[in-house]
N, C-alpha and C positions, 0 to 999 in steps of 0.2 A: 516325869518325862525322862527317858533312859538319853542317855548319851550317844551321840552317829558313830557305826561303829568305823573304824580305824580299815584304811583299804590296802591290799598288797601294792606294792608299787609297781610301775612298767616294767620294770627291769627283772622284776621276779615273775611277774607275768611272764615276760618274753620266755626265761630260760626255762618255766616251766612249761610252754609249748614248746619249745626246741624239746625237752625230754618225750610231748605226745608226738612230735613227728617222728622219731627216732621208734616208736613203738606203733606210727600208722594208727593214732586213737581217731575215733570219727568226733564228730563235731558234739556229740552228746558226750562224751567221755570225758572231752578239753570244758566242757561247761562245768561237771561232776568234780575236775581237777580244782580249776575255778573257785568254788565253791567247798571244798576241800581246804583250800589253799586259806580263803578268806572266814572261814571254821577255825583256824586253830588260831592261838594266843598271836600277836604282834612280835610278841619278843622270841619269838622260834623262825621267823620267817627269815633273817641272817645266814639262823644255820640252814635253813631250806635253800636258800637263794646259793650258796655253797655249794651245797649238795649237790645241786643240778646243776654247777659251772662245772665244776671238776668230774661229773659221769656224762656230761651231755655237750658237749665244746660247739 
């Protein structure tokens, strides 16, 4: 049995839809993001959640 895997937080959620409003992504694009988002390792999502404070306020 695999292990449940590990979820982005709200707060990275949030700043990553502030980045789709800011670029007008329709609602398929914010899921794609989502799911992007919840794809890559745990331990990158800090510097993600960065990223989009400081380009997307």
């Amino acid at each position: 049995m695999s292990a449940p895997q590990a979820l982005p937080s709200a707060e990275l959620l949030d700043a990553a839809m502030r980045c789709c409003d800011y670029w007008g992504d329709s609602a398929e694009r914010r899921q794609e993001m989502v799911q992007d988002i919840t794809a890559m390792p745990p331990e990158d999502w800090p510097d993600l959640l960065k990223y989009f404070r400081e380009l997307y306020r």
